[in-house]
C-alpha positions as CSV (number, residue, x, y, z in Angstrom):
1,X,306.4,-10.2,159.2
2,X,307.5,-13.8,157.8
3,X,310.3,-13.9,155.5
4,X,310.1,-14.4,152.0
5,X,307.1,-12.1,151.2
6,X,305.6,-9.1,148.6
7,X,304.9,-6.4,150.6
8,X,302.6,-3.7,148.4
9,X,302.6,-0.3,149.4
10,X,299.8,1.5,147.7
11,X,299.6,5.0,147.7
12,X,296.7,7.6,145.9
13,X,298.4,8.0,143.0
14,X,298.4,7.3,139.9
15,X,299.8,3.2,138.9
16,X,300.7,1.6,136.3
17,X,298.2,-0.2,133.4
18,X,298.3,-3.7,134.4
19,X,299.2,-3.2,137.9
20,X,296.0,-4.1,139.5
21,X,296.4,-8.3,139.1
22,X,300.2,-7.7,140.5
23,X,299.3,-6.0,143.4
24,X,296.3,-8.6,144.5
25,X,298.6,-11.4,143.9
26,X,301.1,-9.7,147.1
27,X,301.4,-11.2,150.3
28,X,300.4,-7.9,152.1
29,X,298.8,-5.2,150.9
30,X,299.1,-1.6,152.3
31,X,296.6,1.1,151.7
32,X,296.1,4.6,152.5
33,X,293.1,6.8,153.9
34,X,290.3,6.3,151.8
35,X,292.0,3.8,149.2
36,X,291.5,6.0,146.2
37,X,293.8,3.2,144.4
38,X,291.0,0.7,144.7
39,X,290.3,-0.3,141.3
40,X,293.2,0.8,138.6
41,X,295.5,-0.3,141.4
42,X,293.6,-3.5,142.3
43,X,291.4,-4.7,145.3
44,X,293.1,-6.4,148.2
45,X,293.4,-4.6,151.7
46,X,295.1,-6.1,154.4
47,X,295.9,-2.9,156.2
48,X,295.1,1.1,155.8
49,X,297.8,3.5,157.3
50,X,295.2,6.3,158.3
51,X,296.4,9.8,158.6
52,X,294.8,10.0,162.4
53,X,294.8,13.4,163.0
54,X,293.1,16.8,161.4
55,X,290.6,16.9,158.7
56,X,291.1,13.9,157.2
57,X,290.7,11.8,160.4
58,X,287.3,13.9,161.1
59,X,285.8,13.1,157.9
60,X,286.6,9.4,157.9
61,X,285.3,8.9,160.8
62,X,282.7,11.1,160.7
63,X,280.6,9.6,158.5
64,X,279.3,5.7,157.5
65,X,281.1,6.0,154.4
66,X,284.5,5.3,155.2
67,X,283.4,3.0,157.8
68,X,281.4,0.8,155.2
69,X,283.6,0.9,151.8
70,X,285.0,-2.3,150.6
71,X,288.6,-2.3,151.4
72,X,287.6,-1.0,155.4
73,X,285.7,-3.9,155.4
74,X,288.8,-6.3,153.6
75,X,291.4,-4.8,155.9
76,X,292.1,-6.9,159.3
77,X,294.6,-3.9,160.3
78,X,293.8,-0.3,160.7
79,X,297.4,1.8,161.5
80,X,297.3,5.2,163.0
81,X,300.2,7.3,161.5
82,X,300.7,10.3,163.5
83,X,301.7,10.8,166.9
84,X,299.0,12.0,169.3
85,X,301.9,13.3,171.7
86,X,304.0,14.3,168.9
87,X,301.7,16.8,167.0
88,X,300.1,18.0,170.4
89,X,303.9,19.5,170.7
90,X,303.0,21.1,167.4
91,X,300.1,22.8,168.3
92,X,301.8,26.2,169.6
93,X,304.3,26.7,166.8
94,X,301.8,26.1,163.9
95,X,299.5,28.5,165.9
96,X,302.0,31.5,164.9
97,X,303.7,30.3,161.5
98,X,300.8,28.4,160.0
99,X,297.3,29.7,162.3
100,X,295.1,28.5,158.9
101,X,295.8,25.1,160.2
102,X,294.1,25.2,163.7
103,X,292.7,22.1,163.3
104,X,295.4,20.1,162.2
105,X,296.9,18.5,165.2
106,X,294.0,17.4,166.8
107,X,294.0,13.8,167.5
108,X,291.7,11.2,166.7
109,X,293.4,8.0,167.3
110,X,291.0,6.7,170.0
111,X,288.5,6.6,167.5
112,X,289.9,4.6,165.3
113,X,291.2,2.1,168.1
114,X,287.2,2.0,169.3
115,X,286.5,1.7,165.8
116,X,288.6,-1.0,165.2
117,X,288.1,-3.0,168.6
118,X,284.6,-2.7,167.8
119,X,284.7,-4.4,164.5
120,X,287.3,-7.0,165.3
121,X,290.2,-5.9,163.4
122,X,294.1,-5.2,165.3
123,X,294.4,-1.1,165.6
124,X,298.4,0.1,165.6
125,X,299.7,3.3,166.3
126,X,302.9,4.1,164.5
127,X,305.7,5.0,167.3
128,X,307.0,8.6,166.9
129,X,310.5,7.5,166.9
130,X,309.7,6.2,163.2
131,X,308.8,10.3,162.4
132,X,311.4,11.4,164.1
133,X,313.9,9.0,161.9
134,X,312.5,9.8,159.0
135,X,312.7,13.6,159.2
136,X,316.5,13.1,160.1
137,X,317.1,10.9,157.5
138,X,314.9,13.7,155.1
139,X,317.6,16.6,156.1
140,X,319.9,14.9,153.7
141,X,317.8,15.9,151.1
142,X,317.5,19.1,151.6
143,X,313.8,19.2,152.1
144,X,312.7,22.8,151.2
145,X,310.5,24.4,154.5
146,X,307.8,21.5,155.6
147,X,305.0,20.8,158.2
148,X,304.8,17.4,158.6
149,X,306.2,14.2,156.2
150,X,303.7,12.4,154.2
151,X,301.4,10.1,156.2
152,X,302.5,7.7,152.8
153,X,306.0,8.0,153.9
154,X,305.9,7.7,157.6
155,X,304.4,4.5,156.9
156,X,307.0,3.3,154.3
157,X,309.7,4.3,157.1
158,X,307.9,2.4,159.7
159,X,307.8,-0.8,157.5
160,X,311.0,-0.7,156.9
161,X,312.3,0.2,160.2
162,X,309.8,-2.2,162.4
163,X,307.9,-4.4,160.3
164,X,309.7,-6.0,157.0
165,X,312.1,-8.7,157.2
166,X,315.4,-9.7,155.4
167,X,313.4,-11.1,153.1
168,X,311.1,-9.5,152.5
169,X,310.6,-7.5,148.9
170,X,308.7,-3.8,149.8
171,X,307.2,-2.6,146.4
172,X,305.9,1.3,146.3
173,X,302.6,1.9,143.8
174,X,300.8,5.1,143.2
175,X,303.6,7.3,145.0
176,X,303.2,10.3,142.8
177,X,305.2,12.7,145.4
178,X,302.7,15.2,145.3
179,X,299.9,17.0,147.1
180,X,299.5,19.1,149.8
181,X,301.9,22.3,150.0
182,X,303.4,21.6,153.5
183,X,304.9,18.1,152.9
184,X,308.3,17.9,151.9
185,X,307.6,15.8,148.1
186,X,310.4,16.4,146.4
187,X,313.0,15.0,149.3
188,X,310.8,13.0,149.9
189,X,310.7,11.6,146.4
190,X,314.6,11.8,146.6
191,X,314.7,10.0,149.3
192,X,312.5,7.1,147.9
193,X,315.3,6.7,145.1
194,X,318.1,6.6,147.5
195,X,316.1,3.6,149.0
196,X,315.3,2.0,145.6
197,X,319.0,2.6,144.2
198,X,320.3,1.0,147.9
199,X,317.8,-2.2,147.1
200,X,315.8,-1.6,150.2
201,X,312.3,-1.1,148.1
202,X,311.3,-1.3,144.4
203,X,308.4,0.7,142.7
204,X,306.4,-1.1,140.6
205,X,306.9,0.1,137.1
206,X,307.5,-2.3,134.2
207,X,311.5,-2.3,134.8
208,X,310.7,-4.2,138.1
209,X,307.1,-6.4,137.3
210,X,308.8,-9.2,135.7
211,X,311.2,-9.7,138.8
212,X,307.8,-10.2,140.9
213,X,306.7,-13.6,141.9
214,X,303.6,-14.7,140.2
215,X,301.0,-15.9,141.7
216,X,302.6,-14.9,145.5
């Protein structure tokens, strides 16, 4: 990444009123999945974190839906968050504590690297040393029992660990900290503060909009 820049990291949640124009006027815009923040949370895509593995994977690739929706088409990056390798590991253990999720660890990365080779956009797998990282750093926060981290927060870890510069200003939207059962929300949402408090990332709220460069 250059220096200098608004990085937007824009999760499924819910944003702020007004947000939308803030967001589009970033340097880089991060989306997740199937972009659910389109709209309220603006329009520009420059890359979608996909969580690569299990049911989600299957059903955005297995359909023309995903393929064809305006911000797959906008994006010129496509990330792959989860470790192939990494959840393959998985695979015996949930078998016996969690055997409702049978499905959840198989991998689909190779299809969105066809996918995106075929449509002439860069494909990037997140390295599993960014998971890994994370979870350690996620023990100081005395996450409560957990599966996996958020795909959202894999990807904010992997920004800041391998892709943001000194200069650059990472901004969190639409990061409710909540969803499925087996991610670890509320350390992760502690987490996210320690960050914020340490000056590492910002959400956008109205405390913080007026700091942002207009126009960027």
């Amino acid at each position: 990444m250059q220096e200098g820049r608004v990085v937007m990291i824009v999760g499924n949640g819910e944003v702020p009123e007004g947000a939308a124009a803030m967001i589009d006027t970033a340097d880089l815009v991060i989306r997740f999945n199937d972009c659910r923040s389109i709209g309220k949370g603006g329009s520009k895509t420059d890359i979608i974190a996909v969580c690569n593995t299990g049911r989600p994977a299957l059903a955005m690739l297995g359909g023309g839906r995903w393929k064809t929706s305006d911000p797959v088409r906008q994006a010129r990056e496509i990330w792959s968050v989860r470790s192939g390798a990494k959840f393959a590991a998985m695979r015996a253990g949930l078998a016996a504590t969690h055997p409702d999720l049978d499905d959840f660890c198989d991998d689909y990365t190779a299809g969105f690297e066809s996918f995106a080779r075929a449509t002439g956009r860069k494909h990037r797998a997140v390295p599993p040393e960014t998971q890994e990282r994370l979870e350690r750093d996620l023990a100081r926060f005395e996450p409560s029992p957990y599966v996996v981290p958020s795909s959202g927060l894999v990807a904010v870890a992997d920004i800041l660990l391998n892709a943001a510069s000194s200069g650059d200003r990472i901004v969190l939207a639409g990061f409710g900290h909540s969803g499925w059962a087996w991610h670890p929300f509320a350390a992760e949402r502690r987490y996210v503060d320690a960050l914020a408090a340490d000056g590492r990332l910002r959400r956008l709220d109205q405390s913080i909009s007026s700091d942002l460069p207009q126009g960027a």
